[in-house]
C-alpha positions as CSV (number, residue, x, y, z in Angstrom):
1,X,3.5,-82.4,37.2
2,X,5.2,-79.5,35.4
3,X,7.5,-76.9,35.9
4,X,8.4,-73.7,34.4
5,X,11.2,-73.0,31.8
6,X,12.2,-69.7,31.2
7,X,9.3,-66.8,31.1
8,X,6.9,-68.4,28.7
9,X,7.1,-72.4,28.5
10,X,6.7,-75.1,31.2
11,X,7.4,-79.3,31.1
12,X,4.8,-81.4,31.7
13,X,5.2,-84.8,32.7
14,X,3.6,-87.5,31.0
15,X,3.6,-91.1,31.8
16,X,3.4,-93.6,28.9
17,X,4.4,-97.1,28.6
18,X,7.9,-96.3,28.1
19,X,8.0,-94.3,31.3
20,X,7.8,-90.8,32.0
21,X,8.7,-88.2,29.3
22,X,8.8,-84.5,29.5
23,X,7.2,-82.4,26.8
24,X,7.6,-78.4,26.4
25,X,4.7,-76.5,26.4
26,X,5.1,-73.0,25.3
27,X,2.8,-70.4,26.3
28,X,0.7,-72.4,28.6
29,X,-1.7,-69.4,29.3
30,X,-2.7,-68.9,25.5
31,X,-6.8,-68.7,25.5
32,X,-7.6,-71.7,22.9
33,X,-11.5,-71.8,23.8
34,X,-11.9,-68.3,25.0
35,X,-15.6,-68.8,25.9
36,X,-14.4,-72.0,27.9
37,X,-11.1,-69.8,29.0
38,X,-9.7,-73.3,28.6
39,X,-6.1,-72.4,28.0
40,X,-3.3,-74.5,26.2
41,X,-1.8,-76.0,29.1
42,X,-5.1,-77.3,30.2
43,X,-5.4,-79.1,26.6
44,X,-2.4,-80.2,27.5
45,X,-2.9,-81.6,31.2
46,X,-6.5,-82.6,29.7
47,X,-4.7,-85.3,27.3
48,X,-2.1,-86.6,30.2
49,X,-5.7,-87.4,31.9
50,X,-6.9,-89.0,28.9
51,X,-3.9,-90.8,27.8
52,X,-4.2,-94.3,28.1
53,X,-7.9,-94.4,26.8
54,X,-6.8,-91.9,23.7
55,X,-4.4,-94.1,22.5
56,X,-5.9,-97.0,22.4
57,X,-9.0,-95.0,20.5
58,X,-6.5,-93.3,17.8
59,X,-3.1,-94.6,18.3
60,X,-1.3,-96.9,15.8
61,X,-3.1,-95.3,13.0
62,X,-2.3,-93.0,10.4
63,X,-3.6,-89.3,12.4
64,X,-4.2,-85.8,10.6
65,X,-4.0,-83.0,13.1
66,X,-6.2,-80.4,12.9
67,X,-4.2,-76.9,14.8
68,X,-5.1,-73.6,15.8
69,X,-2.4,-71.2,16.1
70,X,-4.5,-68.6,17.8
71,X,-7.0,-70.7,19.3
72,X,-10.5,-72.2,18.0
73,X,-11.8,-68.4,16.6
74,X,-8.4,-67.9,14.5
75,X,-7.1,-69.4,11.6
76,X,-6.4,-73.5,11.1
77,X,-4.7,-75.6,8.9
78,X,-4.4,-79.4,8.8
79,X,-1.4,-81.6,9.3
80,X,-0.7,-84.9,7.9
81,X,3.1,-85.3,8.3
82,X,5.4,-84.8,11.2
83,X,6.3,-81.4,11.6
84,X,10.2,-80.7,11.5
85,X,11.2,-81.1,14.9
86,X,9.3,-83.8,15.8
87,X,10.9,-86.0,18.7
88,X,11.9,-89.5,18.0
89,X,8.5,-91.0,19.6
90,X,6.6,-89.2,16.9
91,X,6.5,-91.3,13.8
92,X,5.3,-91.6,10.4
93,X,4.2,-94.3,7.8
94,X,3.7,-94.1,4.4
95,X,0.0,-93.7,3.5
96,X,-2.2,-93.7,0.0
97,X,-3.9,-91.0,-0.6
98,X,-7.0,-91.1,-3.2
99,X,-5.0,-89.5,-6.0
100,X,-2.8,-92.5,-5.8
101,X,-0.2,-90.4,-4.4
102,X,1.6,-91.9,-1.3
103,X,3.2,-89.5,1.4
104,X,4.0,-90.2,5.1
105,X,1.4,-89.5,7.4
106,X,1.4,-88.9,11.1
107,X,1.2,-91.8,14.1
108,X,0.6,-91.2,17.5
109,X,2.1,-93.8,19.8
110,X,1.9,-93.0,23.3
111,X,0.3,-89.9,25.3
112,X,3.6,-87.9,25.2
113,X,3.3,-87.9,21.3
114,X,-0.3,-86.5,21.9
115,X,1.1,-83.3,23.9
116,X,3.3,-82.6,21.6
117,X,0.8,-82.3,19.1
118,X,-1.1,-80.3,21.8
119,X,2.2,-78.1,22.1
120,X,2.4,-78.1,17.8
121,X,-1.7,-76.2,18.0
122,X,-3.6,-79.2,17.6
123,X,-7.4,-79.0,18.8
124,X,-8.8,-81.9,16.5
125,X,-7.5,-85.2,16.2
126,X,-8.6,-87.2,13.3
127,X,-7.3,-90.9,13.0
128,X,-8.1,-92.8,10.4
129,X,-9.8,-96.4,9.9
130,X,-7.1,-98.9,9.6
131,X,-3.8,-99.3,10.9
132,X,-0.4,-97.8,10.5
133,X,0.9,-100.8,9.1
134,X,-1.7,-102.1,7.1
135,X,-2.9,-98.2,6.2
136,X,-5.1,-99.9,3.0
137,X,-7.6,-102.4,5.3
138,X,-9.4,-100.9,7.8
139,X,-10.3,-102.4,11.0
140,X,-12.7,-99.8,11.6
141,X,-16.7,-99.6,10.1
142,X,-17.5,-96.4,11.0
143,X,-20.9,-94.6,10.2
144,X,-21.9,-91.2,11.1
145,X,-25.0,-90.1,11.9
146,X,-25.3,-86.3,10.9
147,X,-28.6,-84.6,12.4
148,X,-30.0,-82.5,9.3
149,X,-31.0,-78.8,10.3
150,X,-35.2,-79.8,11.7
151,X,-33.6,-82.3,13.5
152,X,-31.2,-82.7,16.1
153,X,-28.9,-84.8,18.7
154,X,-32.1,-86.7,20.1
155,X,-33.1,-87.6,16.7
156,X,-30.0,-88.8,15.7
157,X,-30.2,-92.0,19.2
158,X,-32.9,-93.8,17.8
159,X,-31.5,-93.8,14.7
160,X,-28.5,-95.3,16.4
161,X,-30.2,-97.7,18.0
162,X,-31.9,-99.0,14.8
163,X,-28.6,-99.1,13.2
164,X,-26.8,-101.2,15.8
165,X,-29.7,-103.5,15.5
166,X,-29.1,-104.3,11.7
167,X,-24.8,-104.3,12.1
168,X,-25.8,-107.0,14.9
169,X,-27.8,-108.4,12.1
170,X,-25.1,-108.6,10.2
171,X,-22.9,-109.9,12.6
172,X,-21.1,-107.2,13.4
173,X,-20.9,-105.5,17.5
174,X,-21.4,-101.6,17.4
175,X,-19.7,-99.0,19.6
176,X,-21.2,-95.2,19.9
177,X,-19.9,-91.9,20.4
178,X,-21.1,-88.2,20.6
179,X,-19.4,-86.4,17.9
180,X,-18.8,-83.6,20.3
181,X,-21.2,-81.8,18.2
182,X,-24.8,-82.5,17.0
183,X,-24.3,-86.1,15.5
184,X,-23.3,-89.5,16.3
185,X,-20.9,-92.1,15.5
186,X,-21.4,-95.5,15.2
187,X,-18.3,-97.6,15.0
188,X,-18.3,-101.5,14.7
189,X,-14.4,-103.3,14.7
190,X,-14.1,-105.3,11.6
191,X,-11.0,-107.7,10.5
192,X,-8.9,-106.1,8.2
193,X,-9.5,-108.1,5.4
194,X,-10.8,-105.6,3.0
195,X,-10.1,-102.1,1.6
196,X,-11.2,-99.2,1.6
197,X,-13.7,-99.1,-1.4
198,X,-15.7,-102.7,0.1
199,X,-15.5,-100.8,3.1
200,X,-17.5,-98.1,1.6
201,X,-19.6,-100.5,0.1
202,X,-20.6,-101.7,3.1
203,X,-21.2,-98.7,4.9
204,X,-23.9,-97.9,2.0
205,X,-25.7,-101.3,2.1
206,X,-26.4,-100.8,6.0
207,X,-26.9,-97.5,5.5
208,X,-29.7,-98.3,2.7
209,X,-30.7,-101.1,4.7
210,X,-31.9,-98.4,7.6
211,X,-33.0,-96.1,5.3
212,X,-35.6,-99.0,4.0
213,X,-36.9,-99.4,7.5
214,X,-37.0,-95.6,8.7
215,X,-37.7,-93.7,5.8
216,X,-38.7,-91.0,7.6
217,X,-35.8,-90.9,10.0
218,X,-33.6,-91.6,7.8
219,X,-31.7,-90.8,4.2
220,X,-28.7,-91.3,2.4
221,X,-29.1,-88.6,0.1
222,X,-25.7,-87.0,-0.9
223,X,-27.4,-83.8,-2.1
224,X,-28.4,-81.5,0.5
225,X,-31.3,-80.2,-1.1
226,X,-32.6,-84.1,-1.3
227,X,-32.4,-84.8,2.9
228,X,-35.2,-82.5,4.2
229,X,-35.1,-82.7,8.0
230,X,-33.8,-86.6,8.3
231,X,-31.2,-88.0,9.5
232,X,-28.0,-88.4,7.0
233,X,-25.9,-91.4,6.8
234,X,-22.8,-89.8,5.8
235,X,-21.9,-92.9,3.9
236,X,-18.7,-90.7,2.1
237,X,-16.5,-91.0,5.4
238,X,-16.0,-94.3,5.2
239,X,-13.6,-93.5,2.0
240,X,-9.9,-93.4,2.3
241,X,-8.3,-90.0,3.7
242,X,-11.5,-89.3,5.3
243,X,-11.5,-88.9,9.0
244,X,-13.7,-87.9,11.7
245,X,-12.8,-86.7,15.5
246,X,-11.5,-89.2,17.3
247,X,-12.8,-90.9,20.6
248,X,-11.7,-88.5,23.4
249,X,-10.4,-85.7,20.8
250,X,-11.7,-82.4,21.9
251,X,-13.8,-80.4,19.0
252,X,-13.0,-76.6,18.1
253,X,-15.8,-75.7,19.4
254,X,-16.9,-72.5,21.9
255,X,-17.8,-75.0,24.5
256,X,-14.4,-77.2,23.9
257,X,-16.6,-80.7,23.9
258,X,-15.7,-83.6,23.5
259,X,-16.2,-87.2,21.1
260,X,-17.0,-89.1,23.7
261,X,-17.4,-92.8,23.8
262,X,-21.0,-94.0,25.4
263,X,-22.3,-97.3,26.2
264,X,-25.6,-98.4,24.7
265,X,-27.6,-98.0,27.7
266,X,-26.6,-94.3,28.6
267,X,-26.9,-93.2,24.7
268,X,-30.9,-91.8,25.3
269,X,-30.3,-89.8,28.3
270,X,-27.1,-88.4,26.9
271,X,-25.9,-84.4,26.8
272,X,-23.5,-84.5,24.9
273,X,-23.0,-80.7,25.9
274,X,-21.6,-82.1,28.9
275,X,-18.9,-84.1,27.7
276,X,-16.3,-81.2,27.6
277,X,-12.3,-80.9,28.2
278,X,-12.9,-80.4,31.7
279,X,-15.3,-83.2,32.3
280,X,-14.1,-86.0,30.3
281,X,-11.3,-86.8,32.7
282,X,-13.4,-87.8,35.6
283,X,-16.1,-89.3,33.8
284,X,-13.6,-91.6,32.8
285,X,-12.4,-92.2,36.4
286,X,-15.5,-92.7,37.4
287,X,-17.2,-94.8,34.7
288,X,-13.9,-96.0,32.9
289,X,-13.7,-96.1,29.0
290,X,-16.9,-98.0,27.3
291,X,-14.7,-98.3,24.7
292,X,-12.3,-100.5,26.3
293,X,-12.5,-104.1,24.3
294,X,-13.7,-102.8,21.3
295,X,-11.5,-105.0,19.4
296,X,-12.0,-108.3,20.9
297,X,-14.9,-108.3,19.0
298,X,-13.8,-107.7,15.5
299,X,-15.9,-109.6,12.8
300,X,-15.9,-110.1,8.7
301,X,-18.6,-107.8,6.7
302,X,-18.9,-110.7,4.2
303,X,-23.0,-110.4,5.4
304,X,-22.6,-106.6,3.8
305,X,-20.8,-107.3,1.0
306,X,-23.8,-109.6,0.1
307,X,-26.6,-107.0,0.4
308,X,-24.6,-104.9,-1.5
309,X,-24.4,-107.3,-4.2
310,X,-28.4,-107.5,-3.9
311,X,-28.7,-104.0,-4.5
312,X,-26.8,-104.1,-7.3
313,X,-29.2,-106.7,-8.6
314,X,-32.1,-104.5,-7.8
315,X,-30.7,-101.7,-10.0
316,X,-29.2,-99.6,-6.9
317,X,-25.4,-98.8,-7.6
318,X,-23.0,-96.5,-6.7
319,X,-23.2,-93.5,-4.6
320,X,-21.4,-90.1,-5.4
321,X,-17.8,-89.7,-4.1
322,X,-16.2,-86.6,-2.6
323,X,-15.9,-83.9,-4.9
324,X,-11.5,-84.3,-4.2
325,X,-12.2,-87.6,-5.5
326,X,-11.0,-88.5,-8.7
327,X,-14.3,-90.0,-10.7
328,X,-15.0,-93.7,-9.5
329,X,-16.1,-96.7,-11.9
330,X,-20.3,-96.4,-11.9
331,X,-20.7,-93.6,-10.0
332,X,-23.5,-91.5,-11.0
333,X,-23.1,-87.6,-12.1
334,X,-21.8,-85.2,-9.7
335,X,-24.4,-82.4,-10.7
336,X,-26.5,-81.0,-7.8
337,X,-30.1,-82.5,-8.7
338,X,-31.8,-79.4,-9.4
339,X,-29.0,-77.6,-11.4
340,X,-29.2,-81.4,-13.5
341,X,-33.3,-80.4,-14.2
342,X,-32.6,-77.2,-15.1
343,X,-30.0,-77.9,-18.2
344,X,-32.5,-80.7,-19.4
């Protein structure tokens, strides 16, 4: 429901567990994804649809909001703490960052705190992998499987398929996604036990472990120019303050997709062209949210930790870090490979 206020703003009801709220949406008829013509208030109505399902993918975790003024062709800017203004059921928790600097960061609670954001510009959502309250242990082992140009979407599934494989290995149950854009996402719910770095670690020794067994598919090459037309397993957003879209979030993108959660046995016949802001919503009523009990199945990555160790052994160590990183104990030289060969 919604109804107008004054020339250029309407309220749009949205349920949520503490009962209906009202959230003001001003111009409703500003174009964010012109070639979709999907406007704001159909963002808006689009998240009221998703509601439920979107909060339990990205609530209760610190959220950076990625917002569009003038819609997806215009100018953006990303958002980390609430906004001034911010209603009471928009909260923040403190967060630390990788500088070591700590700063209050974003939570979304409920739907209503979703439209709002919708109402603030936000296209993007990005949640991160651990909880509001416990912001330094994730609960989240998230790898994502980013289609190097050569390759594409359908390259990226058995890849996926491989990789749930060795998590199961590991004891761990994986979740997918379409990234709303070329790639997927692999997700597997872990106890929050550990932070963010053994996370990391992790992430690389299932990542090399893949690599080992598709060689061709497959590479965890940081360095561009070291990929060739693989598969890359971004290992790097597994690090704290890294994010990815959310489950449900729409992407700014001219097509205004979708991350959509998929189950295992639809991922090879997937489009994931066709998971879009206008679709999403009755997908869901019609297939409901494969996502659903993701974290009933929560597990240790004590099995990771351990081929990590053995790689350590066999003389594989550290990875490179984000260039925004401050330098990290053992990591190797951040010099492109080819510029290193040329000052030799």
């Amino acid at each position: 429901m919604l109804a107008r206020v004054g020339k250029d703003a309407v309220m749009v009801t949205v349920p949520g567990p503490s009962g209906d709220r009202e959230v003001r949406v001003s111009s409703p008829d500003r174009v964010i994804w012109p070639e979709a013509g999907i406007t704001k208030l159909d963002l808006a109505n689009y998240l009221v649809e998703v509601g439920t399902p979107f909060v339990a993918a990205n609530g209760d975790r610190p959220v950076s909001l990625q917002r569009f003024p003038g819609g997806i062709d215009g100018e953006q800017f990303f958002s980390k703490n609430p906004p001034r203004g911010a209603p009471d059921y928009v909260r923040a928790v403190p967060v630390t960052y990788p500088s070591g600097r700590s700063h209050p960061q974003l939570v979304i609670d409920e739907p209503a705190a979703a439209v709002w954001a919708a109402q603030m510009n936000t296209v993007v959502f990005h949640p991160w992998a651990s909880r509001a309250e416990h912001s330094d242990e994730p609960d989240q082992l998230r790898v994502d499987l980013d289609p190097q140009p050569g390759t594409d979407f359908d390259d990226a599934v058995p890849v996926a398929l491989a990789l749930r494989e060795v998590l199961a290995e590991a004891g761990l149950t994986a979740f997918a996604k379409t990234s709303g854009n070329r790639g997927i996402h692999v997700f597997a719910p872990i106890r929050p036990e550990h932070e963010f770095l053994d996370v990391r670690h992790a992430v690389i020794a299932v990542s090399r472990e893949l690599e080992r067994r598709m060689p061709e598919e497959v590479t965890t090459a940081w360095w561009k120019e070291e990929r060739g037309e693989r598969v890359f397993l971004d290992f790097n957003q597994a690090n704290r303050d890294r994010t990815m879209a959310g489950a449900y979030s729409p992407r700014a993108l001219p097509t205004a997709t979708v991350s959509c959660p998929v189950t295992w046995d639809e991922l090879e016949g997937v489009d994931p062209g066709a998971f879009t802001v206008r679709t999403v919503p009755d997908r869901l009523r019609e297939v409901g949210d494969p996502w659903a009990d993701m974290h009933e199945h929560a597990a240790g990555i004590d099995t990771l930790l351990e081929w990590w160790a053995r790689d350590l052994e066999d003389g594989l160590g550290e990875l490179p870090f984000p260039p925004e990183f401050p330098k990290m104990p053992g990591e190797p030289t951040r010099v492109q490979p080819s510029r290193a060969r040329a000052t030799e």
